[in-house]
N, C-alpha and C positions, 0 to 999 in steps of 0.2 A: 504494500500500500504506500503510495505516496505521501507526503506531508498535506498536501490541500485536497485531498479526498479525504470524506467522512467515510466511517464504517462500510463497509456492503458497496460502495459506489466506484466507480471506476473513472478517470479522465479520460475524453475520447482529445487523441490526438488531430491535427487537421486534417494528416493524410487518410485516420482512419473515418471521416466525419467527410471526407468525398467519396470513400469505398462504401458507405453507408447511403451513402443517396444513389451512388451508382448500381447499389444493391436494389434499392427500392425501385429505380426504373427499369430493373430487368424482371423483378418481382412482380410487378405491375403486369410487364407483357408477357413473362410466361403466365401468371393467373388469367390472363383476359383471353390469350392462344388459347390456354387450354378450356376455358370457359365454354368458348366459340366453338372449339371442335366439340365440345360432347352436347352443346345444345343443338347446335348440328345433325347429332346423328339423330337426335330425338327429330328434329325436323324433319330429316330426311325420311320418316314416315310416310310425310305429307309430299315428297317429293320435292321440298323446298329450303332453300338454303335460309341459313342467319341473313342476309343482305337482302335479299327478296321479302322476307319477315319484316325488316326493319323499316325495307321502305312500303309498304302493306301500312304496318303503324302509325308511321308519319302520315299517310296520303287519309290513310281515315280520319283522322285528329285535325286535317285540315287540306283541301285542295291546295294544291303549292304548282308555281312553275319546276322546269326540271333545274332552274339554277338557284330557286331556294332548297328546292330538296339535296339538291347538293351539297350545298353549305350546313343545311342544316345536319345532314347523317353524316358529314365528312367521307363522302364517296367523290373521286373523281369523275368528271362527269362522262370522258367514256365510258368510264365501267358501270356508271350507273345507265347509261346509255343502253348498253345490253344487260342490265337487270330491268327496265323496266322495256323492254322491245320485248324480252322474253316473256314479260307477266301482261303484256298488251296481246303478244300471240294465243296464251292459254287463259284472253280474256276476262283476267281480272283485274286489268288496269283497263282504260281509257283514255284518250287524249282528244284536247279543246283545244281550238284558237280562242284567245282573249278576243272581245269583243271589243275592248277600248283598244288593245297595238295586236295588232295581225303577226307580228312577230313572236308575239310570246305564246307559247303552248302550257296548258296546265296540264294537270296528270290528277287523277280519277279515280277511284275506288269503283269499281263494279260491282250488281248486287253478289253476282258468284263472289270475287274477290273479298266480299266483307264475312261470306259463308265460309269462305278459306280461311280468313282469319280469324275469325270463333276458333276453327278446328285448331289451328295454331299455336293461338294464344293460351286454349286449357292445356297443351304440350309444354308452352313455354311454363304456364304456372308448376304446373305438375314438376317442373325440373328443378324451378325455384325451391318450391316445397321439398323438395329432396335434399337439395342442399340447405336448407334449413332446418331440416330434422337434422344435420351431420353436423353442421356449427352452430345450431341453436337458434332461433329468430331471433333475441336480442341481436347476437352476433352480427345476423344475415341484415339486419337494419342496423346498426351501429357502422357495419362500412358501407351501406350503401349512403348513408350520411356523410361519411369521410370522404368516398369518391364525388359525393356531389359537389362538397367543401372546395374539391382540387380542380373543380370546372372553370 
């Protein structure tokens, strides 16, 4: 023990106090990788990926052009490009021209599309609730409070 630590406590050096946060941002993406692959596979039930789910969620909560939905899910807009070409082919998306600029397209929940997303979303609950029986719902709400904190 050093002189300026109290009983039980340790002093974090600088270099080990950048390995600490360098920890936390890898910790972050493998939790959220691994997150993403096993909700995933629950989706894949439905034939449908995390990204297609996501924007499903968004476009119900609110008609968006495809360059807020972009912004908003932090999807690249090609790649969002062919998530929503794909979910417009197996008609659960739609596409508008605005009526005030001919340029902008909105994007559309279909009624299938919102019947897809019931099925979905008790998939997604169902996976939550799994990991909340395993880390406790305190738990499961105490870091979804933290990750919101770090938005």
């Amino acid at each position: 023990m050093l002189a300026d630590e109290a009983p039980g406590e340790r002093l974090v050096m600088p270099d080990q106090q950048h390995t600490r946060r360098a920890d936390l941002v890898d910790l972050l993406t493998r939790t959220q990788r691994a997150f993403v692959r096993d909700l995933g596979a629950v989706l894949e039930e439905e034939g449908t990926t995390v990204d297609q789910w996501r924007v499903l969620r968004a476009l119900a909560a609110e008609e968006r052009s495809m360059g807020e939905l972009a912004a908003a899910l932090e999807i690249p807009h090609p790649t969002l490009t062919r998530i929503v070409d794909g979910l417009v082919d197996s008609a659960f998306l739609y596409r508008s021209q605005s009526g005030e600029d001919r340029r902008k397209v909105s994007v559309h929940v279909s009624e299938l599309g919102l019947a897809k997303l019931d099925r979905l979303e008790a998939l997604a609950v169902a996976h939550e609730r799994a990991l909340a029986d395993r880390l406790g719902p305190d738990a499961v709400d105490g870091l979804a409070d933290l990750l919101r904190d770090l938005l």
